[in-house]
C-alpha positions in Angstrom: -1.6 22.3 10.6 -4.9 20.4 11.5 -8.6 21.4 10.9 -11.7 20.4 12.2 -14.8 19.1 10.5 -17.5 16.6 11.3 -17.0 13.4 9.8 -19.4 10.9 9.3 -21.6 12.8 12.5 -18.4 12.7 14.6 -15.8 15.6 14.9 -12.5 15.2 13.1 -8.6 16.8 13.3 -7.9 16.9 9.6 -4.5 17.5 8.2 -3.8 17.1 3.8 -2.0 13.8 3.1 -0.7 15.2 0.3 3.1 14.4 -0.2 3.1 12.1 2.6 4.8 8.3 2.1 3.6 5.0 3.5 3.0 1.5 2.6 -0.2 -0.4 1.8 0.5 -2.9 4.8 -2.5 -6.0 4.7 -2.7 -6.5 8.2 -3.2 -9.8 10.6 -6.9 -10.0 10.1 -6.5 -9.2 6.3 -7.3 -5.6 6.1 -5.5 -3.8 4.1 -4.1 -0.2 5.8 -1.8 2.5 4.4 0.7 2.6 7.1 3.1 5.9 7.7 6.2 5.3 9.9 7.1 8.3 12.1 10.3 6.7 13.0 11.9 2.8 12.9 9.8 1.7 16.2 6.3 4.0 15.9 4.1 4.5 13.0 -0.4 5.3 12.2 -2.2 2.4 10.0 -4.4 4.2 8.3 -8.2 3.0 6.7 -8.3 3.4 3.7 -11.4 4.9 2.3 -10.5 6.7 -0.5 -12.1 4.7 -3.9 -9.5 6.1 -6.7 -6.7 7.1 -5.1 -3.4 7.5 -7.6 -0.3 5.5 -6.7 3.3 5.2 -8.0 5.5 2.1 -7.0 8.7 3.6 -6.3 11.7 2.2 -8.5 13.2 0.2 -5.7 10.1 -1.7 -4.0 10.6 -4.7 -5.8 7.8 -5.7 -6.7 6.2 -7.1 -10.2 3.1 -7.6 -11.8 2.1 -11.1 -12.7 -0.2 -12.3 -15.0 -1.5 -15.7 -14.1 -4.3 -17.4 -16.5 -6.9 -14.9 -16.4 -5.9 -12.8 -13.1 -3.8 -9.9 -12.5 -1.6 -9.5 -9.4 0.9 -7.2 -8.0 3.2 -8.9 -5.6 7.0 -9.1 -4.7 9.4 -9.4 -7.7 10.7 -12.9 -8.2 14.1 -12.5 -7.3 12.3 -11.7 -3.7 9.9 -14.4 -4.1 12.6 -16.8 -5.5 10.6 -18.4 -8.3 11.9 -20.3 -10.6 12.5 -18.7 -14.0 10.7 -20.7 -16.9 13.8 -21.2 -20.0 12.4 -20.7 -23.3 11.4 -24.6 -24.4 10.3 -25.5 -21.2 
């Protein structure tokens, strides 16, 4: 069920997203959207807005967090990535 409210001057259907699974998706131009497949061939890229929105990596995403030097990054695992692993001694 959808609401209606002004947003931002303009009126707006509203529905909770509350529950509802997507990816964050960075796009051609480099914007990153939280994308919701309705099926294999259609699916909404969403902007996102929201500043502290809570997010679980599901166990199966395969993905890692790196720490390089002084930066912190979330990206593929390495087995998807296929780096090199470093030996101890190396």
């Amino acid at each position: 069920m959808t609401d209606k409210y002004l947003y931002g001057e303009l009126p707006a259907e509203v529905e909770s997203a509350a529950g509802v699974k997507g990816v964050i998706v960075r796009t051609l131009d480099g914007t990153m959207v939280f994308r919701v497949y309705h099926d294999r061939e259609h699916f909404t890229d969403y902007e996102i807005r929201h500043d502290d929105l809570s997010v679980t990596i599901d166990t199966d995403e395969l993905a890692a967090f790196y720490k390089v030097g002084e930066r912190d990054i979330l990206d593929h695992s390495p087995q998807v990535l296929g780096l090199k692993k470093i030996e101890s001694g190396e």
